[in-house]
TIRO-518384 format. One record per atom (N, C-alpha, C, O): residue in three letters; atom name; x, y, z. Coordinates in nm, 3 decimals. Layout:
REM residues N
TIMI  resn  name        x        y        z
TIMI   ALA    CA        X        Y        Z
...
REM end
This chain:
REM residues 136
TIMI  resn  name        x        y        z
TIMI   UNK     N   16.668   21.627   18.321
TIMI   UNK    CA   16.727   21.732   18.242
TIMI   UNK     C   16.656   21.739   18.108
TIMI   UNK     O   16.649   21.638   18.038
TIMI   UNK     N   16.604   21.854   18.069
TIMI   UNK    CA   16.520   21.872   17.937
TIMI   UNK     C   16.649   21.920   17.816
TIMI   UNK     O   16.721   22.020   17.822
TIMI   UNK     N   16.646   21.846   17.744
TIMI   UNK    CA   16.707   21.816   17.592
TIMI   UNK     C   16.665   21.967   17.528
TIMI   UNK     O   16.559   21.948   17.468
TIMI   UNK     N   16.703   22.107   17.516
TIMI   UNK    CA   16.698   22.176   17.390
TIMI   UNK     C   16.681   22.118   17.224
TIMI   UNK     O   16.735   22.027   17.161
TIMI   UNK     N   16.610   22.188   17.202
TIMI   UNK    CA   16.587   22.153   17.018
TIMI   UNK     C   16.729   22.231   16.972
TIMI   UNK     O   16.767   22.341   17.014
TIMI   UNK     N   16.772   22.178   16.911
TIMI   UNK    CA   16.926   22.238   16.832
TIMI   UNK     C   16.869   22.315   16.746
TIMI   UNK     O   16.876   22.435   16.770
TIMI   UNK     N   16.808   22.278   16.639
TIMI   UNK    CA   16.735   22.397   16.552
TIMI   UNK     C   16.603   22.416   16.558
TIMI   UNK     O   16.525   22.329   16.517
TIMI   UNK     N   16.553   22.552   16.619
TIMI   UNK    CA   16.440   22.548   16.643
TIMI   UNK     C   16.327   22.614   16.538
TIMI   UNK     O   16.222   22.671   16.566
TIMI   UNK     N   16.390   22.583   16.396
TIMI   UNK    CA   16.324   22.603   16.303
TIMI   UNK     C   16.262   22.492   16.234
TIMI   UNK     O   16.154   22.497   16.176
TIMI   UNK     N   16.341   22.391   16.245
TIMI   UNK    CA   16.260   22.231   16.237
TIMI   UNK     C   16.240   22.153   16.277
TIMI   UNK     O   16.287   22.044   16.245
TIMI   UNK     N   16.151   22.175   16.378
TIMI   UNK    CA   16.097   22.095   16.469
TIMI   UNK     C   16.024   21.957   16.398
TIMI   UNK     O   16.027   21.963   16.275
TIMI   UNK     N   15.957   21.834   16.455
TIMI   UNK    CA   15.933   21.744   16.404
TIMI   UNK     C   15.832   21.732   16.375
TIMI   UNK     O   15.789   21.624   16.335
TIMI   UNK     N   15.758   21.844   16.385
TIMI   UNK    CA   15.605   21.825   16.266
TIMI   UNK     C   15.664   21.888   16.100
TIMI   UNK     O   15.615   21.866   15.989
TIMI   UNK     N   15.756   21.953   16.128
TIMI   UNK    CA   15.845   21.994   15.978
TIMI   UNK     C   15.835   21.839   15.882
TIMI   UNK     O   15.834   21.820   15.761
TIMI   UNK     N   15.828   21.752   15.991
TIMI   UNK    CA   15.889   21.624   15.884
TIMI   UNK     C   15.768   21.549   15.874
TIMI   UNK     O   15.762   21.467   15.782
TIMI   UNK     N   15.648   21.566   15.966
TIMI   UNK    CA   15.532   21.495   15.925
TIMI   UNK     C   15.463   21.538   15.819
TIMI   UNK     O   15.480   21.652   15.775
TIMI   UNK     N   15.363   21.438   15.758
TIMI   UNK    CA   15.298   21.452   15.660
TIMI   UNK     C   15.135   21.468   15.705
TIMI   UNK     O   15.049   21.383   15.725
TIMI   UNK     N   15.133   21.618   15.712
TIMI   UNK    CA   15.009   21.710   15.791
TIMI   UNK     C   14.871   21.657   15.762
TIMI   UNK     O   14.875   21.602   15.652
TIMI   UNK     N   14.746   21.649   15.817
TIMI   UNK    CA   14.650   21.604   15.761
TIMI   UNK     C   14.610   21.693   15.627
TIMI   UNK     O   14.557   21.627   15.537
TIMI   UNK     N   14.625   21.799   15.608
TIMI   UNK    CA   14.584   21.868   15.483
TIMI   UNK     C   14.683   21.806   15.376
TIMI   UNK     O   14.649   21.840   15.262
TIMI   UNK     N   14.775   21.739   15.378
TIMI   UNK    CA   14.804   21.638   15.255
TIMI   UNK     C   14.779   21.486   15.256
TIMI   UNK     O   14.834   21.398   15.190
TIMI   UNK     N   14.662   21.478   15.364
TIMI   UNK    CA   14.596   21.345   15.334
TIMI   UNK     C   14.468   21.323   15.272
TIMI   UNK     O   14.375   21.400   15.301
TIMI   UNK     N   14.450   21.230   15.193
TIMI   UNK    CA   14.296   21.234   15.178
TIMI   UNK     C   14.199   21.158   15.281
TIMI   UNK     O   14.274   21.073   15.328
TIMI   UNK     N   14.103   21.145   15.328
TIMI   UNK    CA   14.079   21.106   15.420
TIMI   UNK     C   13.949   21.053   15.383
TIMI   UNK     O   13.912   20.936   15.394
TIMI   UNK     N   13.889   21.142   15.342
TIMI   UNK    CA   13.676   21.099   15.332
TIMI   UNK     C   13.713   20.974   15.155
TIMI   UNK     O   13.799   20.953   15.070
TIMI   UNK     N   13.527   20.916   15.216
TIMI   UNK    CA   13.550   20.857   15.085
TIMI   UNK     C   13.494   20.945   14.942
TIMI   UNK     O   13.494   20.887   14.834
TIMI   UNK     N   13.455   21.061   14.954
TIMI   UNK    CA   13.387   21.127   14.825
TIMI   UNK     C   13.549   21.170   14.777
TIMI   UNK     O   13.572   21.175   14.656
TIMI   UNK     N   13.679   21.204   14.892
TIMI   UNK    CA   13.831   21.257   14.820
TIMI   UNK     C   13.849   21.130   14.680
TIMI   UNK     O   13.862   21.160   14.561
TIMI   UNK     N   13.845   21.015   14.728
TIMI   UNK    CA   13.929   20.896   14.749
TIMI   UNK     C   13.791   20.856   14.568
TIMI   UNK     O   13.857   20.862   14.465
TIMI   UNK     N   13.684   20.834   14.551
TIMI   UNK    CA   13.589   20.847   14.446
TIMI   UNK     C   13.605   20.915   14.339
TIMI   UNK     O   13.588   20.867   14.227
TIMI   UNK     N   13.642   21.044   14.362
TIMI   UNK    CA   13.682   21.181   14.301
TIMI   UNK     C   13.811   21.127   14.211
TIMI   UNK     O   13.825   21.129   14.089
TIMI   UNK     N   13.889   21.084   14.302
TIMI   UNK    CA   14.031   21.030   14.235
TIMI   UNK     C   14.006   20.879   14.142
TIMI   UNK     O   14.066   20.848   14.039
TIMI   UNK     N   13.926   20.817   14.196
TIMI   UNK    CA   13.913   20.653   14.154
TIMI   UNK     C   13.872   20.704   13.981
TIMI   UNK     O   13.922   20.665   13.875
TIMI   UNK     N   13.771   20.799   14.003
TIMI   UNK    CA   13.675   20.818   13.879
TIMI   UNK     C   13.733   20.828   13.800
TIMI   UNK     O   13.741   20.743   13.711
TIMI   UNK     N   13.826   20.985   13.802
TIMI   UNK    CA   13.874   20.993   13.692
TIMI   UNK     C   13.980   20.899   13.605
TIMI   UNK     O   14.045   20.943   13.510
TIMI   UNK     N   13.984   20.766   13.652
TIMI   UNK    CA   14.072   20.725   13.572
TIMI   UNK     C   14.198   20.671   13.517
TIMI   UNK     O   14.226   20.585   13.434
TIMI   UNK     N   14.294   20.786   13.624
TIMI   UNK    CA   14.415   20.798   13.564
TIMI   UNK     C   14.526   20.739   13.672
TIMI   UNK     O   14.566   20.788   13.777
TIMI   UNK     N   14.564   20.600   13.598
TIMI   UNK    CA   14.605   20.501   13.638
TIMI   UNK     C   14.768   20.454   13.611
TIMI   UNK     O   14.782   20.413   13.495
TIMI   UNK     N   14.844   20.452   13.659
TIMI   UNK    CA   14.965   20.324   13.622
TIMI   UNK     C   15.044   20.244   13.757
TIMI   UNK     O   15.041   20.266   13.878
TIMI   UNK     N   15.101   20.161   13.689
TIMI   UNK    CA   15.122   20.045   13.824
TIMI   UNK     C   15.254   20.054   13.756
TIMI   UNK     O   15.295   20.137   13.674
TIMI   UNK     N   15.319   19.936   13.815
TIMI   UNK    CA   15.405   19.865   13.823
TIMI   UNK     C   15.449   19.779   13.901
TIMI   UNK     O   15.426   19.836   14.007
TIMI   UNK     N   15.512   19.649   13.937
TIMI   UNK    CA   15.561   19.553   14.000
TIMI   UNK     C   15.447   19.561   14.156
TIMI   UNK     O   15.344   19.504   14.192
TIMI   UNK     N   15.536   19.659   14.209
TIMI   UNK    CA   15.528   19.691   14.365
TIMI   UNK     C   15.358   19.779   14.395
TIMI   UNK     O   15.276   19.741   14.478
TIMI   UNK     N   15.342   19.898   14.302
TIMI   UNK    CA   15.248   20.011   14.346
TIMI   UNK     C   15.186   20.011   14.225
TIMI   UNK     O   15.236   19.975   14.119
TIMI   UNK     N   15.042   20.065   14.249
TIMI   UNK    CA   14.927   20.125   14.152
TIMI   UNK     C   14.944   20.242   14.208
TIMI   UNK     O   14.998   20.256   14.317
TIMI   UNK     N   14.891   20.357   14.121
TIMI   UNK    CA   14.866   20.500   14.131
TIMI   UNK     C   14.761   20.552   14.106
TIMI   UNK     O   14.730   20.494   14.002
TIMI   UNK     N   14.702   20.604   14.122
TIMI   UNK    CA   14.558   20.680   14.046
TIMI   UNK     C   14.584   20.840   14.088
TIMI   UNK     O   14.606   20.862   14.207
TIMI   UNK     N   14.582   20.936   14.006
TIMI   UNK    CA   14.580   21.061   14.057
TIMI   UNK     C   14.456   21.157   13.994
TIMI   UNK     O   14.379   21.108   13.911
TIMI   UNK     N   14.447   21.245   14.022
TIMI   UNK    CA   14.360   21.372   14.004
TIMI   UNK     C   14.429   21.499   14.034
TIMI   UNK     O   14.499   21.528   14.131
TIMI   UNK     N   14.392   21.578   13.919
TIMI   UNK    CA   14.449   21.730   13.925
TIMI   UNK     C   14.342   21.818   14.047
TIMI   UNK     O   14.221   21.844   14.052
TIMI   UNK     N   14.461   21.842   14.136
TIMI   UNK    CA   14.346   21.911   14.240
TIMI   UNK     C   14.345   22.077   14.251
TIMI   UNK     O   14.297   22.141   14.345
TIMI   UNK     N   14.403   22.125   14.145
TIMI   UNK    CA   14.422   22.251   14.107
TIMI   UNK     C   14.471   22.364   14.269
TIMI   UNK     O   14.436   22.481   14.287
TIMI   UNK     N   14.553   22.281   14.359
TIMI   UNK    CA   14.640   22.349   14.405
TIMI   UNK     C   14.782   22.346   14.403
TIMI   UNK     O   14.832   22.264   14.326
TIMI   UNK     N   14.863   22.420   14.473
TIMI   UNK    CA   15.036   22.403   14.455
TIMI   UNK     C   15.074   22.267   14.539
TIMI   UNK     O   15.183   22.218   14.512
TIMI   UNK     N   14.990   22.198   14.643
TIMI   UNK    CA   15.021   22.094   14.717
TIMI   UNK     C   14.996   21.975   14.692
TIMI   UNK     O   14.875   21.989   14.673
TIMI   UNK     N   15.023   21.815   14.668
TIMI   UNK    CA   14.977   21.727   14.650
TIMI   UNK     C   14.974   21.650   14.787
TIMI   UNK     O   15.054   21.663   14.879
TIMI   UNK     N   14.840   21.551   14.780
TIMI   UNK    CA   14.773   21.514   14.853
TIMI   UNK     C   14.807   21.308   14.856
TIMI   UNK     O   14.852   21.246   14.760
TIMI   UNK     N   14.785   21.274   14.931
TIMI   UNK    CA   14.763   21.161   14.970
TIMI   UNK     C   14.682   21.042   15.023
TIMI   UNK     O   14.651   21.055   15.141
TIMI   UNK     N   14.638   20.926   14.963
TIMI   UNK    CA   14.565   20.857   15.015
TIMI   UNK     C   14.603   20.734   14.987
TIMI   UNK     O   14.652   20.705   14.877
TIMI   UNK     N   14.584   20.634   15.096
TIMI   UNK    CA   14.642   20.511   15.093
TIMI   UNK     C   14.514   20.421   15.105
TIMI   UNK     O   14.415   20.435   15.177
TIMI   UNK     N   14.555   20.292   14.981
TIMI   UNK    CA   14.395   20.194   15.019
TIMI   UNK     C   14.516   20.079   15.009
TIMI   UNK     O   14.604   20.054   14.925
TIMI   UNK     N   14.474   20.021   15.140
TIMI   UNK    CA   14.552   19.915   15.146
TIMI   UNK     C   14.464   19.788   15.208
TIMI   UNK     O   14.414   19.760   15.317
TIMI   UNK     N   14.474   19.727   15.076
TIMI   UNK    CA   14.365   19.570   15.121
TIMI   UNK     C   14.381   19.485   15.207
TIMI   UNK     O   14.495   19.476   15.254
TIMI   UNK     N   14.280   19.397   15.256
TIMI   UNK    CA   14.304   19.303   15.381
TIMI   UNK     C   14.386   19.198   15.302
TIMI   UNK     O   14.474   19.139   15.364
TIMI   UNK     N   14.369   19.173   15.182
TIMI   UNK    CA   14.417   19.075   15.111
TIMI   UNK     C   14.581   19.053   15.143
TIMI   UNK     O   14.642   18.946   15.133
TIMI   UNK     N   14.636   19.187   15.185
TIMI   UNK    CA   14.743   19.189   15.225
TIMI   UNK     C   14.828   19.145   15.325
TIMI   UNK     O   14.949   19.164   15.338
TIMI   UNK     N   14.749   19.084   15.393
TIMI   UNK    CA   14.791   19.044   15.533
TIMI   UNK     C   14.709   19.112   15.673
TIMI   UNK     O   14.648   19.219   15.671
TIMI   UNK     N   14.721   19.044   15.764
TIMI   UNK    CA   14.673   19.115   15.903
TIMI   UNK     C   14.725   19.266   15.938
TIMI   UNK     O   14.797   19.339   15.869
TIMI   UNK     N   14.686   19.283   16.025
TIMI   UNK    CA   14.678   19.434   16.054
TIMI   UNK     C   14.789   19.516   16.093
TIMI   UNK     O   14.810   19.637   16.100
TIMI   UNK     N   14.849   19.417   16.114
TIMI   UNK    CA   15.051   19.422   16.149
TIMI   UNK     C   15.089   19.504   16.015
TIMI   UNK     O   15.103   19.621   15.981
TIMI   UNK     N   15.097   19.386   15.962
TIMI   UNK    CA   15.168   19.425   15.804
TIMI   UNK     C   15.095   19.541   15.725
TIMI   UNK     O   15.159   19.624   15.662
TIMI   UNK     N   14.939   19.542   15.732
TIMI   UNK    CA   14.891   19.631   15.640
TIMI   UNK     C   14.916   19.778   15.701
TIMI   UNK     O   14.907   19.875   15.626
TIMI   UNK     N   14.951   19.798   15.856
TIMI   UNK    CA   15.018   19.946   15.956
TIMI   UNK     C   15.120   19.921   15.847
TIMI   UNK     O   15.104   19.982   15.741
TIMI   UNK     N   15.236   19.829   15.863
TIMI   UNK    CA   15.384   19.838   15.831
TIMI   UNK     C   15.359   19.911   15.650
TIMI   UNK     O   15.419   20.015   15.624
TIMI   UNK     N   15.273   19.849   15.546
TIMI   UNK    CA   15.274   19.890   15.454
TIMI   UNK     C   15.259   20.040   15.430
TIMI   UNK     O   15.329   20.103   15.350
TIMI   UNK     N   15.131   20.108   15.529
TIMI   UNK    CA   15.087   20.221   15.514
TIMI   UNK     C   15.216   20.297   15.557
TIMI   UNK     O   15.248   20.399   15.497
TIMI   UNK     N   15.274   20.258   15.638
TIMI   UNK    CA   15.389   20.315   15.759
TIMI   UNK     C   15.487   20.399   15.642
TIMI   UNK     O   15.518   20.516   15.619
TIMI   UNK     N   15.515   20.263   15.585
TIMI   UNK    CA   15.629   20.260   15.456
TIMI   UNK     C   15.621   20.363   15.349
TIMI   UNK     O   15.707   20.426   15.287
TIMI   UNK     N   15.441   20.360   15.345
TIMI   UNK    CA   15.441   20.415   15.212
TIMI   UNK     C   15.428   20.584   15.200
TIMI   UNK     O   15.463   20.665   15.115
TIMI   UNK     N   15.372   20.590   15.306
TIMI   UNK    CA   15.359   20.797   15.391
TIMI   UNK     C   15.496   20.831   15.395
TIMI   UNK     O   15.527   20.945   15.361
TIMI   UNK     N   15.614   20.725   15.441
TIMI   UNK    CA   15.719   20.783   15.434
TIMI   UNK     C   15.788   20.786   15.321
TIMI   UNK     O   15.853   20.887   15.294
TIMI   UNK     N   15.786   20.675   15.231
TIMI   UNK    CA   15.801   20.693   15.050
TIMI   UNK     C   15.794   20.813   15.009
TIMI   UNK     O   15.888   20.870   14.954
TIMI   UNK     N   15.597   20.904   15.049
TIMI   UNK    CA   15.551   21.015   14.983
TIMI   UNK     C   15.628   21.132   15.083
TIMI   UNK     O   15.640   21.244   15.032
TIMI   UNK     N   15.663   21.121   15.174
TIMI   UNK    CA   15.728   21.206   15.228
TIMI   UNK     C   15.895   21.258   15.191
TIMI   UNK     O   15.954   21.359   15.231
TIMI   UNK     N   15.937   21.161   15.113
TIMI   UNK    CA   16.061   21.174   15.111
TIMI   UNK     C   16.128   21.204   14.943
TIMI   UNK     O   16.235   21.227   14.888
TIMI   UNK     N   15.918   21.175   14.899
TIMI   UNK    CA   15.989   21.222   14.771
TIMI   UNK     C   15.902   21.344   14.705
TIMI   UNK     O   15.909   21.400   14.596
TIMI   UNK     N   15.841   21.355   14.786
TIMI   UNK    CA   15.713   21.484   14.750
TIMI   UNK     C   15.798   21.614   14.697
TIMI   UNK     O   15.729   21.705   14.652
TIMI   UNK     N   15.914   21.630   14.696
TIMI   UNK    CA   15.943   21.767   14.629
TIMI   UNK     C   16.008   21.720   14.471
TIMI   UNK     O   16.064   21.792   14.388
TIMI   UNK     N   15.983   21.598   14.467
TIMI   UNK    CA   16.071   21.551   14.326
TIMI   UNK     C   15.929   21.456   14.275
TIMI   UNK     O   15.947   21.336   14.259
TIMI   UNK     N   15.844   21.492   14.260
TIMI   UNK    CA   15.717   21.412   14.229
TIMI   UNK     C   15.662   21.547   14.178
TIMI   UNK     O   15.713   21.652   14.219
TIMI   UNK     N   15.552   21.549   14.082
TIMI   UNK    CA   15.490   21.653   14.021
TIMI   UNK     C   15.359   21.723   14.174
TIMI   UNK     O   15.316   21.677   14.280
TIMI   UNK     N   15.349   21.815   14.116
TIMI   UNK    CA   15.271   21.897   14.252
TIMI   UNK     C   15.119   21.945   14.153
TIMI   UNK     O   15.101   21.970   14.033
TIMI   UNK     N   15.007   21.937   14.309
TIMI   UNK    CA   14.865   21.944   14.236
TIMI   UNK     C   14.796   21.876   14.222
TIMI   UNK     O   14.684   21.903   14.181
TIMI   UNK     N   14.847   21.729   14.260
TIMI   UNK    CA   14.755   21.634   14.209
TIMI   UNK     C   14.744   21.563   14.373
TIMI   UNK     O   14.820   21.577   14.469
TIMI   UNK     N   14.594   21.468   14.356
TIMI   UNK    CA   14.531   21.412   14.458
TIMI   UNK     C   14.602   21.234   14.405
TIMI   UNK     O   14.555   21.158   14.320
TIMI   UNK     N   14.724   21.216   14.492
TIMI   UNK    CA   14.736   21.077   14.514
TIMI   UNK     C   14.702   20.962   14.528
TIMI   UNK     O   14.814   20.927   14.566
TIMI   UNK     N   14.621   20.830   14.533
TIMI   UNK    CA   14.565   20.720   14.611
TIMI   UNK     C   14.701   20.621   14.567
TIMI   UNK     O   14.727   20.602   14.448
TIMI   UNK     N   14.763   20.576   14.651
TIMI   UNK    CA   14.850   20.460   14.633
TIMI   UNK     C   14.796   20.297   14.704
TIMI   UNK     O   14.742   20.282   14.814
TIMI   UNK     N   14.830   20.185   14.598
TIMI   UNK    CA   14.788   20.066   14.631
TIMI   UNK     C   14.890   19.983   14.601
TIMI   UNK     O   14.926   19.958   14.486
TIMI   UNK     N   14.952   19.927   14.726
TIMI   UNK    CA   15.065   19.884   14.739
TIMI   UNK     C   14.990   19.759   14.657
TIMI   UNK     O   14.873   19.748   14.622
TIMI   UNK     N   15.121   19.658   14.637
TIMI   UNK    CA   15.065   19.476   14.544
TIMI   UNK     C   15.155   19.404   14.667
TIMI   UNK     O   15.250   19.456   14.726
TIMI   UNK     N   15.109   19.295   14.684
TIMI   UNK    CA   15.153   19.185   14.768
TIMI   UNK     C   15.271   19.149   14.691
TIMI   UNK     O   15.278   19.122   14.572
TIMI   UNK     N   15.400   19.154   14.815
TIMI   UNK    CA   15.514   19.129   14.752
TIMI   UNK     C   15.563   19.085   14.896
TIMI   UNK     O   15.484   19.087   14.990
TIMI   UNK     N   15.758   19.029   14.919
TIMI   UNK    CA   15.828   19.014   14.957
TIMI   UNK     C   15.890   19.125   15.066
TIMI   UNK     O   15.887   19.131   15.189
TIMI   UNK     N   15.931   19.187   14.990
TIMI   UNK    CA   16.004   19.314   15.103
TIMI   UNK     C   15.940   19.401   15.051
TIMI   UNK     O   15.914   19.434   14.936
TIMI   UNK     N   15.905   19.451   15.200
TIMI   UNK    CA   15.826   19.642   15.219
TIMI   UNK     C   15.970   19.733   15.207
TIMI   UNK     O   16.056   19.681   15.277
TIMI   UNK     N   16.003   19.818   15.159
TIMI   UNK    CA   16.162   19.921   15.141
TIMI   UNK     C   16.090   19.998   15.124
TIMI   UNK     O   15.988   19.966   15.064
TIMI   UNK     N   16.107   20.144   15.169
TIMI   UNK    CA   16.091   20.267   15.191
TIMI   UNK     C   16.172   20.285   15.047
TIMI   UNK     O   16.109   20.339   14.956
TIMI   UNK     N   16.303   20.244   15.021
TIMI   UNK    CA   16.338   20.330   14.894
TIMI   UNK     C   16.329   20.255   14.746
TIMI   UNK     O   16.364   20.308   14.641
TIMI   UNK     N   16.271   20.113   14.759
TIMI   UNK    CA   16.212   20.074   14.653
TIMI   UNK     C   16.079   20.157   14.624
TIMI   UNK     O   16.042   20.191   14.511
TIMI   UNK     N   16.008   20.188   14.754
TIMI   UNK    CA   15.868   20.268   14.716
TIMI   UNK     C   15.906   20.403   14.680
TIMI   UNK     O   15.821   20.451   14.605
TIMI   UNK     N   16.010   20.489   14.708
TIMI   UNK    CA   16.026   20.559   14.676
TIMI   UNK     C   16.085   20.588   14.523
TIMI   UNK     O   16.028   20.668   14.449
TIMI   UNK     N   16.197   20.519   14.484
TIMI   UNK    CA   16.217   20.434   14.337
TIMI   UNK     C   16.076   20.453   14.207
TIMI   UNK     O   16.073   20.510   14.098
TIMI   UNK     N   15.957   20.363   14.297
TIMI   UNK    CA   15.888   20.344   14.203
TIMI   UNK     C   15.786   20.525   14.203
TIMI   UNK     O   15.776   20.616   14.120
TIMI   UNK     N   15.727   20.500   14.354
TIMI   UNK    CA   15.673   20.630   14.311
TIMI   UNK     C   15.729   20.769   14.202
TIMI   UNK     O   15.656   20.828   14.122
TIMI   UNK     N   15.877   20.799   14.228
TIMI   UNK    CA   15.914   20.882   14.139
TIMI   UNK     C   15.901   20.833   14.006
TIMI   UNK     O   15.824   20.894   13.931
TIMI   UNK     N   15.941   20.766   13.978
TIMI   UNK    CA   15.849   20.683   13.830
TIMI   UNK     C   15.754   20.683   13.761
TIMI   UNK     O   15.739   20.716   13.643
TIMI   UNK     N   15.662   20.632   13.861
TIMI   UNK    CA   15.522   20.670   13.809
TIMI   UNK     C   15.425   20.754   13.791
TIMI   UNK     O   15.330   20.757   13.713
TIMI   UNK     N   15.469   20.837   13.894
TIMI   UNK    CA   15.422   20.953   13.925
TIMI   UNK     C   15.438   21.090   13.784
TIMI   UNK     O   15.373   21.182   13.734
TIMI   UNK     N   15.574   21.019   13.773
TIMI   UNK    CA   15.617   21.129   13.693
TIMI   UNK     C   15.584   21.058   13.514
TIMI   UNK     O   15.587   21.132   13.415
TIMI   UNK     N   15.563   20.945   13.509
TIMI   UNK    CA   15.507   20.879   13.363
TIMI   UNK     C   15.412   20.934   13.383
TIMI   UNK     O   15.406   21.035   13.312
TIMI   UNK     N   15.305   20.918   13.465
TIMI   UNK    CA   15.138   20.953   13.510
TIMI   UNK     C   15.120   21.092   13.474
TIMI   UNK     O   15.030   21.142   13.408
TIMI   UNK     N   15.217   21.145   13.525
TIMI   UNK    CA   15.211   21.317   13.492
TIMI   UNK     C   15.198   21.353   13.358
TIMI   UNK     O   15.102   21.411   13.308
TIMI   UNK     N   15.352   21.295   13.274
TIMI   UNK    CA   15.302   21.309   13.139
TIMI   UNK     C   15.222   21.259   13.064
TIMI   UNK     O   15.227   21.305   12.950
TIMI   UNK     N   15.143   21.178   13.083
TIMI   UNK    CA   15.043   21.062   13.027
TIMI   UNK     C   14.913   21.176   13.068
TIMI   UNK     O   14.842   21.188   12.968
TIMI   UNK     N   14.863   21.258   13.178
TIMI   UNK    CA   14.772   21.314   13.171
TIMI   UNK     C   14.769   21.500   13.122
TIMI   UNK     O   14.672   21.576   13.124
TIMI   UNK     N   14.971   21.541   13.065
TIMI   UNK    CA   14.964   21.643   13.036
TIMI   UNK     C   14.894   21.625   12.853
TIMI   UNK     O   14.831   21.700   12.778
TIMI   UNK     N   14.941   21.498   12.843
TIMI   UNK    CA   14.935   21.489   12.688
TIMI   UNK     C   14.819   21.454   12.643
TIMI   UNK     O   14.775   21.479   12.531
TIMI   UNK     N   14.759   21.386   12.739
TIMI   UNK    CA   14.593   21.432   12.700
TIMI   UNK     C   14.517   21.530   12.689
TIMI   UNK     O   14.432   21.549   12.602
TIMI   UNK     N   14.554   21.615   12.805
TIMI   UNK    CA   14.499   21.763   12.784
TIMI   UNK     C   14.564   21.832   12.676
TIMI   UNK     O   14.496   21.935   12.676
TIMI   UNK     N   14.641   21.846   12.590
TIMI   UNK    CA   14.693   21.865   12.496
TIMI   UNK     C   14.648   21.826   12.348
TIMI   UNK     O   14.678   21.890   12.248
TIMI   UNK     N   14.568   21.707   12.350
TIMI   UNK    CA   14.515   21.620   12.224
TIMI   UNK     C   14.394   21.723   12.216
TIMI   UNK     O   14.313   21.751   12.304
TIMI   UNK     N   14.402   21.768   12.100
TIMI   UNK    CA   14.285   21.821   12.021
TIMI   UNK     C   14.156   21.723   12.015
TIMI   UNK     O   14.157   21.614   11.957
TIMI   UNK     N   14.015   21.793   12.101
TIMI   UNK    CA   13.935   21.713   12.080
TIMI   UNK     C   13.875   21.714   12.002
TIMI   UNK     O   13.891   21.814   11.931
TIMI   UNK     N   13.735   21.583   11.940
TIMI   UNK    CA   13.728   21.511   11.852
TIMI   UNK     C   13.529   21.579   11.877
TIMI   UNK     O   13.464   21.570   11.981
TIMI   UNK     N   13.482   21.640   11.744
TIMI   UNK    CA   13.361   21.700   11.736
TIMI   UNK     C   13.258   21.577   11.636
TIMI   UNK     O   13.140   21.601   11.610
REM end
């Protein structure tokens, strides 16, 4: 017996996180490193770049340092769904790279916790630079 979709307006790619909000190559992932613009805390590093569209983007570098290949899936797993769950309350436009830190417990809503955080310090930390009168 085949299961009907109850609403067939959101189906379950509605909830994936599409390849056009991933970064994928390494010249995306360079682009972002370069410019700079950095903050951490406890759990996550951030680095972003203004990618001068309405969508923000994603890229995950997650080190071997972290454990075998189990855990470093489980981290990435964790952390796509972090950006998924908070991508409409996170600033929009900018090219993502997240770097999880070796810790204790992987939580979807500690990562989510921090990303809104930083994301959104990061934001103002690179509006207020563009704002500083430069220096001749």
């Amino acid at each position: 017996m085949k299961v009907q979709n109850q609403n067939p307006q959101r189906s379950s790619r509605s909830f994936c996180l599409g390849s056009e909000r991933r970064l994928k190559k390494t010249a995306q992932f360079e682009k972002v490193y370069s410019s700079r613009q950095s903050i951490s805390d406890g759990r996550l590093v951030v680095y972003a770049f203004a990618n001068n569209t309405d969508k923000s983007r994603l890229g995950l570098s997650v080190s071997r340092k972290l454990g075998p290949a189990v855990l470093r899936n489980r981290y990435k797993r964790t952390l796509r769904e972090a950006f998924r769950r908070t991508r409409h309350e996170i600033p929009t436009g900018y090219d993502y790279v997240l770097i999880p830190r070796p810790q204790s417990t992987i939580s979807t809503r500690l990562y989510c916790d921090s990303l809104i955080h930083l994301c959104r310090k990061l934001h103002r930390r690179i509006q207020q630079k563009e704002n500083r009168p430069s220096k001749k």
